[in-house]
C-alpha positions as CSV (number, residue, x, y, z in Angstrom):
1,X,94.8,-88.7,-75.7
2,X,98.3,-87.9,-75.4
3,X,98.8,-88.9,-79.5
4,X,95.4,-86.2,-80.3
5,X,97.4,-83.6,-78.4
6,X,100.5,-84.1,-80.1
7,X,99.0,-84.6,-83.4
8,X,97.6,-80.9,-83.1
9,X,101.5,-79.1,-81.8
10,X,101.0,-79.4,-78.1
11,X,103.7,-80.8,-76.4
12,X,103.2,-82.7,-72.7
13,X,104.3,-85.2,-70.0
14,X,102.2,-87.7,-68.6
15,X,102.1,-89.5,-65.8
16,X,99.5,-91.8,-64.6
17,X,96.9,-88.5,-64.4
18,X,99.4,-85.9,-64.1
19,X,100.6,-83.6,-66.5
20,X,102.9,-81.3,-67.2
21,X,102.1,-79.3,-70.1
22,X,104.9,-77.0,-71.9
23,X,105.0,-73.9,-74.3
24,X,107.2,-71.9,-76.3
25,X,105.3,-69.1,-75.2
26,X,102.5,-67.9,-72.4
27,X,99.9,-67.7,-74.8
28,X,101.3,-71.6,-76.1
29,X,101.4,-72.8,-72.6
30,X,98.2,-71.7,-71.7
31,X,96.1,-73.0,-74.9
32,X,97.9,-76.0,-73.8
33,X,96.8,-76.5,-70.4
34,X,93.4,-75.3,-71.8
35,X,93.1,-78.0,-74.5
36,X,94.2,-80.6,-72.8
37,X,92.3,-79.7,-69.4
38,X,89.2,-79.7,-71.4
39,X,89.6,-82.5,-73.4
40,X,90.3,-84.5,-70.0
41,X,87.1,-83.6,-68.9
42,X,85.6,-84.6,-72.2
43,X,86.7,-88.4,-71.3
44,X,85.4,-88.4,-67.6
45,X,88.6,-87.3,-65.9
46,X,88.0,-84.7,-63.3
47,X,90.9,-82.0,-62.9
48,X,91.3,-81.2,-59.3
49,X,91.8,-77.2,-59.6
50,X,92.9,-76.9,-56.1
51,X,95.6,-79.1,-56.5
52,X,96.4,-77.8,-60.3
53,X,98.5,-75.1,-61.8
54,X,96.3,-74.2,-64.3
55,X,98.3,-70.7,-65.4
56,X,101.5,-71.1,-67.2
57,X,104.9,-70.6,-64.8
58,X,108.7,-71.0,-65.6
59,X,109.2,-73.0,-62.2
60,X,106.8,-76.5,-61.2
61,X,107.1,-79.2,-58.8
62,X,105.9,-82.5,-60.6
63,X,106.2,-85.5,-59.6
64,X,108.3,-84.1,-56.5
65,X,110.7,-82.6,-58.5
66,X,111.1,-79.1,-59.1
67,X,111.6,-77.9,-62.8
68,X,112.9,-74.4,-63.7
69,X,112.6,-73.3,-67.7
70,X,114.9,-70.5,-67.0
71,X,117.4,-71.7,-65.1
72,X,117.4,-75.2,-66.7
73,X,117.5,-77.1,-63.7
74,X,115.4,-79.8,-62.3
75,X,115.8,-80.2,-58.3
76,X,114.7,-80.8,-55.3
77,X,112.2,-78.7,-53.4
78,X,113.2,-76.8,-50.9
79,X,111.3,-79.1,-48.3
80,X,113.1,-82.0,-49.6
81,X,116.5,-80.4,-49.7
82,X,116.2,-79.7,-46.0
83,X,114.2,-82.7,-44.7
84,X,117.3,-84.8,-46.9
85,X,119.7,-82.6,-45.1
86,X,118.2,-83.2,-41.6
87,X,118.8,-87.2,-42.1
88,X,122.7,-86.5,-42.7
């Protein structure tokens, strides 16, 4: 799935059946998440909309990290910060 996506521009990160989905622009990211949303569902997978991001955003939590495109950092949530800060 992954290689079909790629083959056609769209650039991604997967993770067992997460994704993360990028673009150079809205319009990019959002044909992105489209395509590869739809073609999921083509091969059985079910996306779980409440627990997707389905609109393009500079700033994600996946996989428990955070990822901002504009600052070009990748963190830890705020919950996280403060839960690890709580154990000190």
């Amino acid at each position: 799935m992954l290689h079909y996506l790629r083959c056609r521009g769209f650039r991604s990160v997967a993770y067992l059946d997460d994704f993360l989905c990028f673009g150079s622009t809205y319009h990019e990211c959002l044909e992105n998440i489209t395509i590869t949303v739809t073609l999921s569902e083509s091969l059985g997978f079910l996306a779980i909309k409440e627990k997707s991001v389905l609109l393009p955003s500079t700033m994600i939590v996946f996989l428990g990290l955070e990822y901002d495109s504009v600052r070009m950092t990748v963190g830890l949530p705020a919950d996280k910060r403060s839960s690890v800060l709580h154990r000190v």
